[in-house]
LOMIBA-646841 format. One record per residue (C-alpha): residue number from 1; x, y, z. Coordinates in steps of 0.05 Angstrom, whole numbers, plus 5000, padded with zeros to 4 digits. Layout:
REM LOMIBA-646841
i|east|north|up
NUM|X|Y|Z
...
//
This chain:
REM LOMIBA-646841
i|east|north|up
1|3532|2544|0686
2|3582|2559|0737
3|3608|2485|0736
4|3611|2479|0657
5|3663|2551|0670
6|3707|2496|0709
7|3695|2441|0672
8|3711|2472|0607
9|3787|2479|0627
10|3794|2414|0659
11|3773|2390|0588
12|3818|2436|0553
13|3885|2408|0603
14|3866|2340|0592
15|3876|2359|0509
16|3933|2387|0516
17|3960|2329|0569
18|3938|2277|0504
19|3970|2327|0463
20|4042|2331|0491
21|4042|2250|0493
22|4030|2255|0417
23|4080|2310|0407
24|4131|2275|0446
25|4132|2209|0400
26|4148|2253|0342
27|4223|2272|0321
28|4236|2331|0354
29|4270|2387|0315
30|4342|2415|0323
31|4312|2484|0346
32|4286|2489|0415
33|4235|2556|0399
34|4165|2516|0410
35|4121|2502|0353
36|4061|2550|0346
37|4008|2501|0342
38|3936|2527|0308
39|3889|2524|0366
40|3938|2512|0426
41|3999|2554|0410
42|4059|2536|0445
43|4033|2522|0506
44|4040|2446|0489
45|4125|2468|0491
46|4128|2505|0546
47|4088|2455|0585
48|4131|2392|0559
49|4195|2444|0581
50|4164|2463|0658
51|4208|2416|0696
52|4272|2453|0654
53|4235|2519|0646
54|4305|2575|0660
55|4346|2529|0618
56|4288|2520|0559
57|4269|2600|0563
58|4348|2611|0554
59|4353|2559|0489
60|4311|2600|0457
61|4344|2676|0478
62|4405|2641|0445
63|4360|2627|0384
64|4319|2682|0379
65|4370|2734|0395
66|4360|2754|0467
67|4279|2771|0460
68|4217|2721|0432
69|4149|2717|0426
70|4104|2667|0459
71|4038|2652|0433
72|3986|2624|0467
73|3945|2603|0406
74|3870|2615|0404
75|3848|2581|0462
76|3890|2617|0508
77|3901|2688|0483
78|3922|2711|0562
79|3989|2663|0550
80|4007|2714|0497
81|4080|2749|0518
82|4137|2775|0503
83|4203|2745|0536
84|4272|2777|0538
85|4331|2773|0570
86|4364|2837|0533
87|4402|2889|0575
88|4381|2942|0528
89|4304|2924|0549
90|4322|2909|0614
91|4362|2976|0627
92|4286|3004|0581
93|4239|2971|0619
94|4264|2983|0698
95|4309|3044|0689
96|4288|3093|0625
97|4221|3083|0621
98|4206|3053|0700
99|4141|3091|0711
100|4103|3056|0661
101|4131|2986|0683
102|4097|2967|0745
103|4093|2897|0769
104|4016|2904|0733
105|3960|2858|0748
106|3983|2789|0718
107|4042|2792|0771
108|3990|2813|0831
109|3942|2752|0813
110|3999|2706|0804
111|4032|2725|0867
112|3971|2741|0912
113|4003|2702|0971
114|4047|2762|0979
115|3995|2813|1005
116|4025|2878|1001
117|4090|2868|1011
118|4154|2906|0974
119|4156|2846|0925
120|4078|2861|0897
121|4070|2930|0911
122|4071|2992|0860
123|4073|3058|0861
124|4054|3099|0924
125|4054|3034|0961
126|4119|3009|0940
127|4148|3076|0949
128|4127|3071|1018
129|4157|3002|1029
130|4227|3020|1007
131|4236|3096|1044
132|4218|3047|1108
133|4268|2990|1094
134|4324|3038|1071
135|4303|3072|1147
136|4318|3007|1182
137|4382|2983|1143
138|4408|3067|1146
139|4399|3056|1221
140|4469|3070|1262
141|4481|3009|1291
142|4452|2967|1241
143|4508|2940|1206
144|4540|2923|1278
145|4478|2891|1294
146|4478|2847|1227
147|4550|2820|1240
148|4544|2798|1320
149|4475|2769|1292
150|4497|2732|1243
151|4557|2704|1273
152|4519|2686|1333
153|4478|2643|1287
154|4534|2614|1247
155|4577|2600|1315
156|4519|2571|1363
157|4473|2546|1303
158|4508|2529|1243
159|4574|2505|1261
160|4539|2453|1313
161|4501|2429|1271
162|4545|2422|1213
163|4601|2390|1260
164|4547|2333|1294
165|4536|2313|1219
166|4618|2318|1208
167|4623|2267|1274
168|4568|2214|1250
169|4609|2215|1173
170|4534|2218|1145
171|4516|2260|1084
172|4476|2328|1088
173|4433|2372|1044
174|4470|2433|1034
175|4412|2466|1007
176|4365|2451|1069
177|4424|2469|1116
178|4424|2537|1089
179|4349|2555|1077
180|4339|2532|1162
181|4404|2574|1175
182|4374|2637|1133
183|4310|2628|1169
184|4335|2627|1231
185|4384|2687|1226
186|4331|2735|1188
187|4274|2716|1244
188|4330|2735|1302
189|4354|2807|1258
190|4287|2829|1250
191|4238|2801|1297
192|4279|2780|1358
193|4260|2713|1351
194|4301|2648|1335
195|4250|2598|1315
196|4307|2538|1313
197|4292|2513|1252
198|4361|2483|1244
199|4376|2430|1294
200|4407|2374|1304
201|4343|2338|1283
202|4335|2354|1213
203|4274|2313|1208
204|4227|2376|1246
205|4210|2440|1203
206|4179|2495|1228
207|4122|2497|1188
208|4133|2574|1161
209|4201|2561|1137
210|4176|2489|1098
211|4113|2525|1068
212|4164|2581|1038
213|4209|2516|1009
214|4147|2485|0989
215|4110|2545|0946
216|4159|2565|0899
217|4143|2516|0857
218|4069|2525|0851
219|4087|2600|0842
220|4130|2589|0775
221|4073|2548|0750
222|4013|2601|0755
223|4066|2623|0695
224|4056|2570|0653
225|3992|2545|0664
226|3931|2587|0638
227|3906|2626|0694
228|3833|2577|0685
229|3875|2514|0700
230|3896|2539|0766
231|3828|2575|0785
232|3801|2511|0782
233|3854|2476|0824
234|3845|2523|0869
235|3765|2517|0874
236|3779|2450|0881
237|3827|2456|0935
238|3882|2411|0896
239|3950|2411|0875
240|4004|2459|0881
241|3932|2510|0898
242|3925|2467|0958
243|3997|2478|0968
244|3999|2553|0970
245|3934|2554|1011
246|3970|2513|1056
247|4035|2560|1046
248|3985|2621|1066
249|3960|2594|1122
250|4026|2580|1151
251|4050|2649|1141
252|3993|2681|1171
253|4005|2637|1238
254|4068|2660|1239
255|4062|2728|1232
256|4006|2741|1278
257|4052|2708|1340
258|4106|2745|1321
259|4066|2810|1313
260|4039|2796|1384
261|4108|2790|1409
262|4130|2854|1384
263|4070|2890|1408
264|4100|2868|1476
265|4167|2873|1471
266|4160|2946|1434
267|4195|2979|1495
268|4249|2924|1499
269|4275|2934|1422
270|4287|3008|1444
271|4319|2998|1500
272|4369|2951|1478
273|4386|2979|1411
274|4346|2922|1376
275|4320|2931|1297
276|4234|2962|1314
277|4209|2944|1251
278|4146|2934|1289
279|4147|3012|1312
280|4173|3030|1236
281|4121|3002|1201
282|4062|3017|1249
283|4084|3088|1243
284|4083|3081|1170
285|4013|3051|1169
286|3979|3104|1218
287|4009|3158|1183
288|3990|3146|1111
289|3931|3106|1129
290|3859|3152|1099
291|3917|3201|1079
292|3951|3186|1016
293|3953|3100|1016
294|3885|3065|1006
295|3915|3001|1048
296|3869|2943|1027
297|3868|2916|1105
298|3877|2925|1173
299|3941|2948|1219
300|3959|2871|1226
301|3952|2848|1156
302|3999|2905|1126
303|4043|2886|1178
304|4035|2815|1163
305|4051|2827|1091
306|4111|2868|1097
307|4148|2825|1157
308|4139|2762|1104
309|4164|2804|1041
310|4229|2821|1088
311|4233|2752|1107
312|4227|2716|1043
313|4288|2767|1014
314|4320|2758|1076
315|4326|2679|1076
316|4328|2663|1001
317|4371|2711|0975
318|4426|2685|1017
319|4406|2612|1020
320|4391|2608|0942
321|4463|2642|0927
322|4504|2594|0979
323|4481|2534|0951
324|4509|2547|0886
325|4566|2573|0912
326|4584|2505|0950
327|4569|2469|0889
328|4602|2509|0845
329|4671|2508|0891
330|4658|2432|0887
331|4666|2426|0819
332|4726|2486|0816
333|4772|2467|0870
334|4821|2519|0838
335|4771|2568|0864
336|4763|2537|0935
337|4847|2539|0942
338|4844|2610|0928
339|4784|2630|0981
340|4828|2595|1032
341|4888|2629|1015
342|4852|2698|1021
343|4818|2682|1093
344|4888|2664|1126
345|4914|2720|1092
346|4861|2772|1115
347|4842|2753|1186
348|4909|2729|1197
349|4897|2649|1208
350|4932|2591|1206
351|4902|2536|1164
352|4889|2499|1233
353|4856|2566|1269
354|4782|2576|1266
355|4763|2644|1251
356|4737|2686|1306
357|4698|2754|1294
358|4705|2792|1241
359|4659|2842|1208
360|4635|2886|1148
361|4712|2924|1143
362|4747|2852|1137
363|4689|2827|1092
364|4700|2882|1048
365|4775|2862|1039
366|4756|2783|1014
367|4760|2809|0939
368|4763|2742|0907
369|4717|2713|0957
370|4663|2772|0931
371|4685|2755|0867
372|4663|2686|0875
373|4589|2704|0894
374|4594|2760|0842
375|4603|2697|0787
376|4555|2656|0821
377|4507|2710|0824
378|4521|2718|0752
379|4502|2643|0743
380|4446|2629|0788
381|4410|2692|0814
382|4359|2687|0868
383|4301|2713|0828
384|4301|2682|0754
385|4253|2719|0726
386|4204|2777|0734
387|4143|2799|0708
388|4119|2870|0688
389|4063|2893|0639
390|4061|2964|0608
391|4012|3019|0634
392|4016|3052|0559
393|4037|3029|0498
394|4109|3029|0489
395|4178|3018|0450
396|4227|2967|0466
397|4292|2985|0436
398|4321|2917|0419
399|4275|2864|0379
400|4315|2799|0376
401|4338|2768|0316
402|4299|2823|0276
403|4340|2883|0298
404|4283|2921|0299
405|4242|2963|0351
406|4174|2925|0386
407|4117|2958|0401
408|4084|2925|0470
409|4009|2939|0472
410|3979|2976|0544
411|3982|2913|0590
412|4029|2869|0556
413|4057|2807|0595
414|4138|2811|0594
415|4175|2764|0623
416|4241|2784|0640
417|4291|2722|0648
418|4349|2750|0691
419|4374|2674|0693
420|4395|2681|0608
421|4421|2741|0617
422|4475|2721|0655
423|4482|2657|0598
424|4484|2703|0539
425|4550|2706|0491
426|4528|2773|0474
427|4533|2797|0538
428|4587|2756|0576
429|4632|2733|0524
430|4642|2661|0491
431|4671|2632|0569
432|4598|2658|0596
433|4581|2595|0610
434|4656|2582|0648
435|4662|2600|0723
436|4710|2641|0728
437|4706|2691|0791
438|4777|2728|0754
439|4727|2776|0715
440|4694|2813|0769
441|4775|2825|0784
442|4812|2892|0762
443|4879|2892|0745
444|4892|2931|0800
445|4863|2886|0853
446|4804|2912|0858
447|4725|2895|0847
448|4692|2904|0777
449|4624|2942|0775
450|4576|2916|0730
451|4512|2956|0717
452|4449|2930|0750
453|4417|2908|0678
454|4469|2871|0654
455|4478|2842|0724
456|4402|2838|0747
457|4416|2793|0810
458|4398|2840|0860
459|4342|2858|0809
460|4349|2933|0771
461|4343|3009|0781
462|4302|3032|0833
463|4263|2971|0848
464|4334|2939|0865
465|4342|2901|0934
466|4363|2947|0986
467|4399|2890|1029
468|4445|2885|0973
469|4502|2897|1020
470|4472|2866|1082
471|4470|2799|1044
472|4541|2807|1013
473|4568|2813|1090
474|4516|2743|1113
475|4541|2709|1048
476|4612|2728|1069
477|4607|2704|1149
478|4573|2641|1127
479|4628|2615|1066
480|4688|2636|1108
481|4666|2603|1177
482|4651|2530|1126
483|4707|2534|1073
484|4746|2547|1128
485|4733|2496|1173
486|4716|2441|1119
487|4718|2411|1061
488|4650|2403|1026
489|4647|2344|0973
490|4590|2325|0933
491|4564|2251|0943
492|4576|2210|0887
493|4532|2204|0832
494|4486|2267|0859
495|4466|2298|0795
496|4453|2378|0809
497|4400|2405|0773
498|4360|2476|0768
499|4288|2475|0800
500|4223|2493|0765
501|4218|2545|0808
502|4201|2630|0816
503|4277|2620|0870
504|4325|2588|0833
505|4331|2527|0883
506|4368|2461|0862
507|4318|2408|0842
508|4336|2350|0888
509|4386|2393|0943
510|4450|2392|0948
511|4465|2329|0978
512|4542|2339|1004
513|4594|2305|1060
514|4635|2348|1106
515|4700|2333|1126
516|4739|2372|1172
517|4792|2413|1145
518|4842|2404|1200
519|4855|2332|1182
520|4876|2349|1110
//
């Protein structure tokens, strides 16, 4: 019995795989909403759409007026949801009506890898999480700790790197660059440690930092394959299930060094001023622990969990959001000419001076430079979509096309694309498709605040990302010390491409030459 319970959806994906080869010699229609099929729904579209998913999902917001219905057709009644990409349900769903929004239990199944971290806890727990991060980062000292930190990275990791590369005239990955660089800087801020990921030797990963490249992908599909598709992979130890087994088992090898080390070094961070997250988070575990949390594991494991949720923000939040920055100054040069224009003039360079120290004061006066990964932000954030289902029943204020009210049953799987909203007319304008950093600009010079739901990359209300500001100043040390020093060109005929993926990563890097600036 228990092997027809597998077999049964190995029969069912093999349909639909016959399925979409049928559907795909047919004349597709001018709309891009999927057909709701009888038996199968639309799975069959949203499967034929995974390798495009953000750009397919925001088709049919434009269609469909911001919010849309997915069916999963008979067979798979759990693919049933609701999508939308509406401010008004966004600002409904994580600010009005927060408390009865939780991440729910589709999100903690699909994202199980994260323990109990900040990313997959509710309530008490996630409570909990954020009092102790906002502890850290409110920290005196921690800011000055974030800038000597990160420049120590960018001037004795990244800049060597990138200038052995410059020397040899070979072409890079951008993308990989960055992810190693946002590895290596988090691992140093938080847990003392610089693993080395980024080298000279691009051709060694440090297996933590590949397995957190390497499961995104898997991740976005538990989405959009029926949870009984997966369960089997993942009995069967195949596919992107063997992948994020793989993924976990890095992460916990990791972690439990690194834990060690701390354990150790616990007097050290004290004494020398150094981030304790190790003494932070203990403390939070043995006071709450039988009290008011019901932790589902040890000391180690909660530890484990919430050193890999600060880890994963740390890294691809600023990776993610330089990538498509560099790419995006590649193909706006106007843009590029007026970063450069703004470093000389703040930290007082000449165009053949490399910039020496500078920190969060002189970061905050690079306007157009924050304006820049403001629109990028706006373009490309991080996270591309989340996932929350309904304790109660509820309203949602805007319905789509319909202009009417939807009522979302107790449990009901949203999915919240944070990616269209930044793509919608209705919310950006007709140019919202058109980099242009001028809009985050005042007439008087200064920055434009946009509220977090209509500007969702730092994700909304209270559950939004309490490095905000940290990353801003990373994001600010990195760009200046490159644009600066070079000029970063795509290689020809490298076509740039979203990923199918939970991180909005590029689908085949960002494959880029470096030329030094100083012989322009």
């Amino acid at each position: 019995m228990a092997i027809l319970v597998f077999l049964l959806p190995l029969c069912i994906f093999t349909f639909v795989v016959v399925f979409l080869k049928f559907v795909n010699r047919q004349k597709g229609p001018s709309s891009s909403t999927p057909t709701n099929w009888p038996v199968v729904g639309m799975l069959p579209g949203l499967v034929r759409n995974a390798h495009c998913i953000h750009d397919f999902i925001t088709e049919n917001m434009r269609e469909n007026g911001a919010t849309f219905h997915f069916k999963g057709g008979l067979l798979f009644p759990k693919m049933d949801m609701l999508v939308t990409c509406d401010p008004i349900n966004i600002n409904h769903i994580f600010n009005k009506n927060f408390l009865n929004y939780p991440k729910g239990p589709e999100f903690k199944k699909i994202f199980e890898i994260l323990g109990d971290s900040i990313f997959r806890a509710d309530f008490k727990l996630w409570e909990l999480h954020r009092r102790a991060t906002l502890s850290v980062i409110n920290q005196a000292g921690f800011y000055t700790l974030v800038e000597k930190t990160t420049w120590q990275t960018v001037t004795t990791g990244l800049v060597p790197v990138l200038d052995h590369y410059v020397l040899e005239g070979t072409e890079i990955d951008m993308q990989d660059i960055l992810e190693r660089f946002s590895f290596d800087n988090t691992c140093r801020l938080f847990f003392n440690h610089n693993p080395c990921s980024l080298s000279k030797d691009l051709k060694n990963r440090v297996r933590c930092e590949k397995a957190m490249s390497e499961s995104v992908e898997p991740l976005l599909h538990r989405h959009i394959w029926p949870e009984s598709i997966w369960r089997l992979q993942s009995w069967l130890n195949i596919g992107n299930e063997r992948t994020l087994k793989e993924a976990s088992e890095a992460f916990d090898e990791f972690f439990h060094r690194r834990i060690i080390s701390m354990e150790k070094d616990n007097d050290y961070y004290t004494a020398n001023n150094k981030v304790n997250l190790y003494a932070v988070f203990k403390k939070v575990y043995e006071e709450n622990c039988g009290n008011n949390i019901d932790f589902p594991g040890d000391l180690r494991q909660f530890l484990t969990d919430t050193f890999l949720g600060l880890l994963i923000a740390g890294r691809d939040s600023v990776s993610t959001t330089l990538t498509w920055f560099f790419w995006l100054l590649a193909e706006n040069p106007f843009a590029e000419t007026k970063i450069l224009e703004e470093i000389e003039n703040v930290l007082s360079l000449s165009s053949h001076e490399n910039p020496t120290f500078f920190g969060v004061e002189e970061c905050k006066k690079l306007v157009y430079l924050h304006a820049c990964l403001c629109e990028t932000l706006r373009l490309f954030p991080p996270v591309a979509l989340e996932l929350k289902s309904p304790v109660e029943p509820d309203i949602l204020p805007a319905g789509g096309n319909n202009n009417n009210n939807i009522k979302v049953e107790k449990n009901t799987k949203i999915v919240i694309s944070f990616y269209s909203t930044g793509r919608m007319e209705s919310v950006w304008g007709k140019d919202c498709l058109e980099f242009k950093p001028e809009r985050w600009i005042l007439a008087g010079g200064g920055l434009r605040h946009e509220p977090s739901f209509r500007f969702p990359a730092f994700n909304v209300g209270p559950r939004s990302c309490p490095g905000k500001e940290m990353s801003f100043v990373e994001m600010k040390m990195v760009a200046v010390a490159i644009v600066h020093r070079y000029r970063v060109r795509l290689v020809e005929g490298h076509r740039v491409s979203t990923r199918g993926s939970v991180i909005l990563k590029t689908k085949h890097g960002l494959k880029v030459k470096l030329f030094p600036r100083k012989d322009a």
